[in-house]
C-alpha positions in Angstrom: 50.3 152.7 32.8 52.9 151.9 35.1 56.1 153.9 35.8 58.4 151.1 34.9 56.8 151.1 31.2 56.6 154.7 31.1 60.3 155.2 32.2 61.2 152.8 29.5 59.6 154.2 27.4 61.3 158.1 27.9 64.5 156.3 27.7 64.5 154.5 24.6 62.2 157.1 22.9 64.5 159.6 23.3 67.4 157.4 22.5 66.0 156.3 19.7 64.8 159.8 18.7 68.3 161.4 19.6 70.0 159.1 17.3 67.2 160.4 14.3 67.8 163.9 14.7 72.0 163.1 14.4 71.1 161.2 11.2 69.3 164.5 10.1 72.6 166.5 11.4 70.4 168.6 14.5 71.2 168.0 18.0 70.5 165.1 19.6 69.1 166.7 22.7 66.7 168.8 20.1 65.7 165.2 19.2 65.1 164.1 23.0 62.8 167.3 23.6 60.8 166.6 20.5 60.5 163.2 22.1 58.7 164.2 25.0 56.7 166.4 23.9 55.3 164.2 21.3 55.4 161.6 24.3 53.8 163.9 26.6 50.6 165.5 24.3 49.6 161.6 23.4 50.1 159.6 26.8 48.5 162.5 28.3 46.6 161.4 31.8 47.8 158.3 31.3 51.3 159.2 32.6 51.2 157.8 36.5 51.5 160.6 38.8 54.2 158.9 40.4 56.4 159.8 37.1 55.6 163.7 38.2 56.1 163.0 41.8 59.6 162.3 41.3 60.2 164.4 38.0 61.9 167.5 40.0 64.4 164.3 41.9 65.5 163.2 38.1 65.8 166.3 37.0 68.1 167.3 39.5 70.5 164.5 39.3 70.7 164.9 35.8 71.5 168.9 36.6 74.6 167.9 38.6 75.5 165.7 36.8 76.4 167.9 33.7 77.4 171.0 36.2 79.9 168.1 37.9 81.5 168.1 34.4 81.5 171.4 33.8 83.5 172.0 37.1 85.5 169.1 36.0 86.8 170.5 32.8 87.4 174.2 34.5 91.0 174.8 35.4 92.0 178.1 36.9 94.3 179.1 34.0 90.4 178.7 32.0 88.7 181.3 34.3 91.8 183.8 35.1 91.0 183.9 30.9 87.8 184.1 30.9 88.1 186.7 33.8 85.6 189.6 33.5 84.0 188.6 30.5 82.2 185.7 31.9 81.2 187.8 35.3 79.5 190.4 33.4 77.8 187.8 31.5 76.2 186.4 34.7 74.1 189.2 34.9 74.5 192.0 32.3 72.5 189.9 29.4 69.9 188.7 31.8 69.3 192.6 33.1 68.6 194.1 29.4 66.8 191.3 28.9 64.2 191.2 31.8 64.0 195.0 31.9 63.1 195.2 28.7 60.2 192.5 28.7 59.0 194.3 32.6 57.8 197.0 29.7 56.6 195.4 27.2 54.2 192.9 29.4 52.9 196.1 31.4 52.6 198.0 27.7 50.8 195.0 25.5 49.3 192.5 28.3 48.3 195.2 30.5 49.8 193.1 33.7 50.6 195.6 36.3 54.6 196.5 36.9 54.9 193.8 39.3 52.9 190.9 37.7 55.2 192.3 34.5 58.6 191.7 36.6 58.3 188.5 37.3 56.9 187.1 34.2 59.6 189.0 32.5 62.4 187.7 34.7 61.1 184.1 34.6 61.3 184.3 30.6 65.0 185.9 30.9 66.4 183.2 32.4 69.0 180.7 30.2 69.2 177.3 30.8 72.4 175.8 32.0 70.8 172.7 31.5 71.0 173.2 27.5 73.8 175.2 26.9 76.2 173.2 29.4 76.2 170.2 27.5 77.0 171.7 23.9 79.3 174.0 25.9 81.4 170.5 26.8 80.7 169.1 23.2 82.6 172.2 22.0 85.3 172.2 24.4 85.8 168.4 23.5 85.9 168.9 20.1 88.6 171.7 20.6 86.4 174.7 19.3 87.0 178.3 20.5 89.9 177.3 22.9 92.3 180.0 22.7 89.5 182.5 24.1 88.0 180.3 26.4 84.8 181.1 24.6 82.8 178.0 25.4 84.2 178.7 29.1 83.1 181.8 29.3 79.3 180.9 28.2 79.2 177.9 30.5 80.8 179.9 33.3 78.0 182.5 32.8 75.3 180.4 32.2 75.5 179.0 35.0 75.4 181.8 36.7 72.7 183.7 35.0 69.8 181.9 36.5 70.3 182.4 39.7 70.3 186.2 38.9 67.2 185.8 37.2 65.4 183.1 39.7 66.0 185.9 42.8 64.3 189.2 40.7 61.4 186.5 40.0 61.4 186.1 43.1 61.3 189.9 44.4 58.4 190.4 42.1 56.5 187.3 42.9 56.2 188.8 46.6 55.4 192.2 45.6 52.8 191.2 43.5 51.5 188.9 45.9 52.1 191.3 48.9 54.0 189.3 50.9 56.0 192.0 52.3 59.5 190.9 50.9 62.3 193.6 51.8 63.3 194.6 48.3 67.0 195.6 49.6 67.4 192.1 51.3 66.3 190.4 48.2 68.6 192.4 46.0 71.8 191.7 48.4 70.9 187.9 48.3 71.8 187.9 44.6 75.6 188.1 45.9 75.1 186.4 48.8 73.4 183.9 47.3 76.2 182.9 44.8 79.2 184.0 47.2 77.5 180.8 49.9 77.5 178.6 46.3 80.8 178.8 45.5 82.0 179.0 49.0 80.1 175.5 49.9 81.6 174.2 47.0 84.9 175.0 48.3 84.5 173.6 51.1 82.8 169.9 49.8 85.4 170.1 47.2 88.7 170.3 49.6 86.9 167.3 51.9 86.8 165.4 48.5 90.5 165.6 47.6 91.4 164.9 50.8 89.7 161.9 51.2 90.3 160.9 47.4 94.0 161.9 48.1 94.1 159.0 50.9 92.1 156.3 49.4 92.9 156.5 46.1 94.0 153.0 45.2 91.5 151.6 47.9 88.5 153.3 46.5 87.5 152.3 43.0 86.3 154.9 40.3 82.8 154.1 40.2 82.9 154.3 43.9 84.6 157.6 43.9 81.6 159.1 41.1 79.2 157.9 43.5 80.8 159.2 46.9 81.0 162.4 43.9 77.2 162.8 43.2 75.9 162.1 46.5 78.2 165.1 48.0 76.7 167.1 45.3 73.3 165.9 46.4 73.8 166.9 49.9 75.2 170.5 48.9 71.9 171.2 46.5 69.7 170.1 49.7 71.5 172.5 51.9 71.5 175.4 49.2 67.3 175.1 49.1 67.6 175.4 52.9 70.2 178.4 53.3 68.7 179.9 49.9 72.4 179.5 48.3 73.4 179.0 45.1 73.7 175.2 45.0 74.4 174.7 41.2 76.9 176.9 41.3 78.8 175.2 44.1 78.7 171.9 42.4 80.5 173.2 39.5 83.0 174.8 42.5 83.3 170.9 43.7 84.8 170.0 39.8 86.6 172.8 39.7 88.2 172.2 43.6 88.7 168.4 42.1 90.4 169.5 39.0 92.8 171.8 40.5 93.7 169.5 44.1 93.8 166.0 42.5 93.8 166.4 38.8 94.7 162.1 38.5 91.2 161.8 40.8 89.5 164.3 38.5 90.1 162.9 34.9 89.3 159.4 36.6 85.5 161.2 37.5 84.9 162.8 34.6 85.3 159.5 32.6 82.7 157.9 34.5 80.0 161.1 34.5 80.3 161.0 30.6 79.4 157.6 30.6 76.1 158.1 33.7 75.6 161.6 31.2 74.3 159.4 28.5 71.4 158.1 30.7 70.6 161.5 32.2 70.8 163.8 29.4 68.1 161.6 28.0 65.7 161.5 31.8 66.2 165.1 31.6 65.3 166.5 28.0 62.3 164.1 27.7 61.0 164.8 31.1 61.1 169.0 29.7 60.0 168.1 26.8 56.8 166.2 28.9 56.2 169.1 31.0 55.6 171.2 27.9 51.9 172.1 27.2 51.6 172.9 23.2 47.7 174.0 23.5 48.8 176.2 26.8 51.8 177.9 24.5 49.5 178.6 21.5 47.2 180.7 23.9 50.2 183.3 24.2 49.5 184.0 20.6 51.9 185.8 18.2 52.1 189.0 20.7 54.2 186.8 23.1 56.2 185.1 20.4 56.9 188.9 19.5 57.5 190.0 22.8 59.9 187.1 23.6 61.7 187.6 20.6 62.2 191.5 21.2 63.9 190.7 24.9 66.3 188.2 23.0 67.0 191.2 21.2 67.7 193.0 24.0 69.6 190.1 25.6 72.0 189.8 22.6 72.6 193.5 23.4 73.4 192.7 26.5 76.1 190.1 25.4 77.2 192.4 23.1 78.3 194.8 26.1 79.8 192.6 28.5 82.3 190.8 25.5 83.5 195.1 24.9 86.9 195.4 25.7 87.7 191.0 26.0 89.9 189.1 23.9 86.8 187.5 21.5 86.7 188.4 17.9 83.7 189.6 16.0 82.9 185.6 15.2 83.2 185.0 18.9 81.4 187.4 20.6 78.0 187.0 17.7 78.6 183.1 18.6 78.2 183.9 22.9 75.0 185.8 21.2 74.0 182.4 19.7 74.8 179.9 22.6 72.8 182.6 25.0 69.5 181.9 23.5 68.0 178.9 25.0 65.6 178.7 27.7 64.1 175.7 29.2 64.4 174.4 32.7 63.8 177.5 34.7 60.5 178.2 32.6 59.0 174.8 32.9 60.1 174.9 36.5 58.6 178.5 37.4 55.9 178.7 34.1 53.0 177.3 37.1 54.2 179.2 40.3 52.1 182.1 39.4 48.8 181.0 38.9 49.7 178.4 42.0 49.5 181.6 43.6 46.6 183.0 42.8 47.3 185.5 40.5 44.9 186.3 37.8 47.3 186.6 34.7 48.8 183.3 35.9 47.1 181.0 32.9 49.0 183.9 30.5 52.1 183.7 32.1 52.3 180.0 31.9 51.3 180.1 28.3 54.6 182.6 27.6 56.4 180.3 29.5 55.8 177.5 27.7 56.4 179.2 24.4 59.6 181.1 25.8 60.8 176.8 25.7 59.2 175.9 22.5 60.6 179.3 20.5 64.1 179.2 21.9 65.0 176.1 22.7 65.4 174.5 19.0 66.5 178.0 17.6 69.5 177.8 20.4 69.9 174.2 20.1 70.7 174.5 16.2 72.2 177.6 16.4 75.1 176.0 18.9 75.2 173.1 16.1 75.7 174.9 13.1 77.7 178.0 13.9 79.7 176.7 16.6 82.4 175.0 14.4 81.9 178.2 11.3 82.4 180.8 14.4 85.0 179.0 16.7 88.3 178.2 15.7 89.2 174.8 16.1 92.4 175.0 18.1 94.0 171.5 19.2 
């Protein structure tokens, strides 16, 4: 099978598939995952390698895409609002969640403390890659507006998985004995997303001062694709200085919004349009990667396990919206929109037993069914209760 057919194939699939599951009134991205994994359990090994070779390229093009529109639609007046709630829930939601599941994998798989870190911190990641675009659907729509609450989720979300990617990392060396410097890895978590947003800053104020000068010389296609190729560059340098690339290409929006607004509206008129072929390469291709047989093996001890730490994480949302401007509705619909999980766990699910370690084939399994648990319950949860928990203010 060739990867011409089989990329035709994931595109109108999931088109076709998306446009089902909005007939049925569920999320048309829920429609693109059940796509792929349909598409990935019957094509099996005959799916060219090729298509897997340059899976992590597409995904990540489709990533900035969607975190270019975030940034896009972020003004400052939207995060001076959004403020302290949406720091807190970088990190606070992510922390209850992942210490809680360290002690339940140590208690009920037996995994030792650090084998039970990182599976538990690889589980506790969100995925920005789900809750970014209903985020945008709601903001669109007008939904939750006078809070910023759909702000404040796709602020944080964003955020969250680079908290949770760096403690997977901490435990992955320990358990591995690699001899990472626990201190070091715990200050790179700032670090880490202070050299994000500060590259971002940077690429973004080069952008408007170029877009600035050549704006009636430089068409608007042009522009998106000057746009995405910056954005390229920056997530290459983050894997290199270990920085929080995502996060600065939101900061590249944001810079874009706020120094050349025209420029800015022009850009995020042209990425909804390239969003419609992306969103579609990058919820089939996760839907692909997930192995059905490989989640059953975790058994109804992980779904219970997994479904405790969302517990726990919905706790943890619960505390850092104390003391904000959300209403009851709005903080229990940030409890909703924080349950999805996906691209981190599809990416990390294999690292473990790459490495050699001996629960890996378990931790892959929880992995997998950490994607097939919350992603749909998420997913539908954002549908149905984000226009009954939102205000729509216009």
């Amino acid at each position: 099978m060739s990867l011409n057919f089989i990329l035709a194939i994931v595109i109108l699939g999931g088109w076709l598939f998306s446009r089902l599951f909005k007939i049925i009134r569920l999320p048309n991205i829920l429609g693109m995952v059940v796509f792929g994994i349909i598409a990935g359990s019957l094509l099996g090994n005959l799916i060219p390698e090729t298509l897997w070779d340059i899976e992590p390229m597409l995904k990540s093009l489709a990533l900035i895409v969607i975190l270019l529109r975030a940034g896009l639609g972020l003004s400052k007046a939207t995060l001076q609002k959004a403020g302290r709630t949406a720091i807190l829930m970088t990190f606070v939601p992510c922390l209850f969640e992942g210490t809680a599941l360290t002690f339940l994998f140590h208690h009920f798989f037996s995994f030792d403390w650090w084998v039970s870190g990182l599976t538990a911190f690889m589980i506790a990641a969100v995925s920005p890659a789900v809750i970014v675009p209903s985020m945008l659907d709601l903001i669109e729509q007008g939904y939750g507006k006078k809070n910023e609450v759909p702000s404040i989720v796709l602020a944080g979300a964003s955020a969250d998985d680079v908290f949770a990617i760096t403690l997977f990392s901490v435990f992955l060396g320990l358990a591995t004995s690699s001899g990472v410097n626990i201190t070091k890895a715990l200050v790179s978590i700032p670090v880490s997303i202070i050299g994000g947003i500060v590259s971002g800053l940077v690429a973004g104020l080069l952008l408007v001062k170029y877009f600035r000068r050549r704006h009636e010389q430089v068409r608007a296609t042009e522009k998106t694709l000057v746009l995405v190729m910056v954005a390229v560059l920056l997530v290459q340098l983050g894997d290199k200085l270990h920085i929080a690339a995502l996060l600065g290409v939101m900061t590249v929006g944001f810079v874009l919004l706020e120094g050349a607004e025209h420029v800015a509206h022009e850009l995020a008129s042209k990425l909804k349009k390239v969003w419609i072929f992306a969103e579609i390469i990058l919820f089939v291709l996760i839907g692909m990667s997930v192995d059905v047989p490989t989640a059953l093996g975790a058994g109804l001890k992980g779904l219970g396990i997994i479904s405790i730490g969302l517990l726990f994480r919905s706790f943890g949302v619960f505390i850092s919206t104390l003391g904000s401007n959300l209403n009851s509705k709005e903080r229990v619909f940030c409890i909703i929109a924080y349950i999805p999980k996906a691209t981190v766990q599809a990416a990390l699910g294999s690292v473990a037993l790459q490495s050699g370690i001996a629960e890996g084939q378990t931790i892959l399994a929880l992995a997998v069914l950490s994607i097939l648990f919350t992603a749909p319950i998420g997913l539908v949860g954002i549908k149905v209760f984000g226009s009954k928990l939102l205000n729509l203010d216009l």
